[in-house]
N, C-alpha and C positions, 0 to 999 in steps of 0.2 A: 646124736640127732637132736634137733633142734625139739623145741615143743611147737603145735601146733596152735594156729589163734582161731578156732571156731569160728565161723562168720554163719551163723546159726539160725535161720528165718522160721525156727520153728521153735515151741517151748519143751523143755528138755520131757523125752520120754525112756529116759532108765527107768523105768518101773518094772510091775509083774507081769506088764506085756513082752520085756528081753525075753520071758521063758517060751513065749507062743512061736510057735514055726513062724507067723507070718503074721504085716498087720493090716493086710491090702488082698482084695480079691481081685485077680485078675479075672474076667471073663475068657469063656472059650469063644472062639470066632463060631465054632460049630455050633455051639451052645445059644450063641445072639444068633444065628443066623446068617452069618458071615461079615466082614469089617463093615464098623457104622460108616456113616457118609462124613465124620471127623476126620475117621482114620484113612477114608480116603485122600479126602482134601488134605491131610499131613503127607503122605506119600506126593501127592500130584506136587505139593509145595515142591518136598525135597527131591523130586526129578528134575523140578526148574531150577531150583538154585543149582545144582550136578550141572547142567546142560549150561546153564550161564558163569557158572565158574569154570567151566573147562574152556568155554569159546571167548576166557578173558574180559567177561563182562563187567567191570568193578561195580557197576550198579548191583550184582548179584553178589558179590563180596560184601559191600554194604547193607544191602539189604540182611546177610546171613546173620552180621554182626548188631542190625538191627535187633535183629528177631533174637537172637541167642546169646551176645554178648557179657551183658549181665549173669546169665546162669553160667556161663563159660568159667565168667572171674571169678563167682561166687565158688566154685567148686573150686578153679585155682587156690582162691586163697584157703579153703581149708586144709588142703594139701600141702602148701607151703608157707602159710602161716602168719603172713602180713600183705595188704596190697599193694605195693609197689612189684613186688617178685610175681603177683599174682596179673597184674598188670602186662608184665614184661612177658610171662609165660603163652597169656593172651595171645600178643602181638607177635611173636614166633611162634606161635600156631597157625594164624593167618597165613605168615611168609612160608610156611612149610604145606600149608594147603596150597595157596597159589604154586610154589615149586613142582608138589607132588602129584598136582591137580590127575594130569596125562595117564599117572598110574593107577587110578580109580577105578576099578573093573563093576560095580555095582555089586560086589556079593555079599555086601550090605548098604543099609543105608547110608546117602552121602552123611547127615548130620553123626550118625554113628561111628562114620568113619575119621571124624572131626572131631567129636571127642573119646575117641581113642590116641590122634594125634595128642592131645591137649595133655591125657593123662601122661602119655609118655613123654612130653617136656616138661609136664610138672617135677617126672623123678627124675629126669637127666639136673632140672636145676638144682633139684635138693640133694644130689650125686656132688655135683660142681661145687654146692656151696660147704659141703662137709669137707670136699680135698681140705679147698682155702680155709675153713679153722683149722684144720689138722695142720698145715703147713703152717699161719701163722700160728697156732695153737694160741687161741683166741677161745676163748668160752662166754666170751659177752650174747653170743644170740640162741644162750641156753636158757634165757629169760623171758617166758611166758610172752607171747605180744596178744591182749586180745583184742578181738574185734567185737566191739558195743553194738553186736545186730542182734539180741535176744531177750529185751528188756524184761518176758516173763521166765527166765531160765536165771536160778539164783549165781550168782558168781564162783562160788565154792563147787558148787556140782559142775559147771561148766569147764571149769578149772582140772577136774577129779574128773572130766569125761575125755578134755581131751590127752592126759596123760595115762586114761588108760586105752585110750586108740592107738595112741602108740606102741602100746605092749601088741596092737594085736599083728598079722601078719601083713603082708601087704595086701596082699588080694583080699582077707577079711575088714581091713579099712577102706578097701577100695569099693566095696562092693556095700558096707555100712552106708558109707557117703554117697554113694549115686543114689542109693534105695532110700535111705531114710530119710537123707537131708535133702536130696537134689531130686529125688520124687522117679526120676526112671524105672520103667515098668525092668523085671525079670531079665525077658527077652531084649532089652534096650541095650541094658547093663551083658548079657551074654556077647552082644554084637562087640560094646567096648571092651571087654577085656579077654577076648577070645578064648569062650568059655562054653562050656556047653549052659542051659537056662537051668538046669538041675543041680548043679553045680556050682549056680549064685544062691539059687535055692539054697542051698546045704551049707555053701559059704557063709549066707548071710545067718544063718539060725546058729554056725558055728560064732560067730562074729557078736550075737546076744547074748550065746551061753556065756561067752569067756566075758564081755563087759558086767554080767550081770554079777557072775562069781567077783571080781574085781570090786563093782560098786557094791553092793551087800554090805551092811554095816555087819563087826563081826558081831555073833551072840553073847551075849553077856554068859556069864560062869551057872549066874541063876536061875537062865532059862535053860542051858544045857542038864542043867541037873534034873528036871522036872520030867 
């Protein structure tokens, strides 16, 4: 499996925060007093775009790709590792939303149901593109490609982060990258990877243990002796 190229909009946070369960409070809806007038207007959005992409509306396809496209790629290409694939991943997501549109039952969000599509053609490409080096037996794109999006995240650590993402599992990388890097609340990240939210929960603080263990510089001889 290839290495991945971070495309990173935020500055590296391996520290002694991997040990914390968590580093975002979600609110309770009961707690606020039921969803703010944001998370209405998010919803009302994402019923019109649902309602205009099912009735073929390509202004509503535009518009989606308006609003989300960017976060779309950005997340592609962490997963697969350069923009062009990240790109391409994009653009048959679209073609498999407009296909799939009819079979959209609403039992969750359309945008969630969208990037769920996205995830699962990011691994179909990176399935596809592993056959084709095994078959050529090619090792040329075992070399690091990064993406220059983190100019405060030093190059070595970024380097050392995403090879240890790959150690981790799929669903604990999966669930690392929507949370930390691509900002999705809990419940977001439950809708995409059909999960229970307790269980991203658990995912993700498994997903800190194990990077943390990994980046840890080891102890010196001289501090274990003390």
């Amino acid at each position: 499996m290839g290495t991945m190229g971070l495309a990173l909009p935020w500055r590296a946070r391996i520290s002694s925060t991997l040990c914390e369960r968590g580093t975002r409070v979600e609110p309770s809806e009961h707690l606020a007093g039921g969803p703010s007038s944001a998370a209405m207007d998010a919803l009302s959005e994402d019923a019109a775009l649902a309602a205009g992409c099912r009735s073929g509306d390509l202004r509503a396809y535009e518009r989606l790709y308006r609003k989300h496209g960017a976060r779309m790629k950005n997340l592609a290409r962490n997963v697969l590792g350069n923009p062009t694939d990240a790109e391409d991943a994009v653009q048959e997501t679209f073609l498999k939303v407009q296909r799939g549109i009819a079979s959209f039952r609403g039992q969750s969000s359309f945008l969630t149901w969208t990037y769920r599509i996205l995830i699962n053609t990011c691994y179909d490409a990176r399935r596809s593109r592993q056959r084709k080096r095994e078959v050529a037996n090619d090792d040329s794109e075992e070399t690091p490609r990064l993406e220059p999006r983190a100019p405060g995240a030093h190059p070595t650590l970024r380097m050392a982060l995403e090879r240890a993402l790959e150690k981790l599992t799929r669903h604990q990388r999966d669930v690392f990258l929507l949370y930390e890097v691509e900002g999705f609340r809990h419940a977001e990240i439950a809708g995409m990877l059909e999960m229970t939210e307790t269980a991203s929960k658990n995912t993700l603080f498994q997903a800190k243990k194990n990077l943390r263990l990994m980046l840890e510089p080891p102890r010196s001889s001289a501090a274990e002796s003390r």
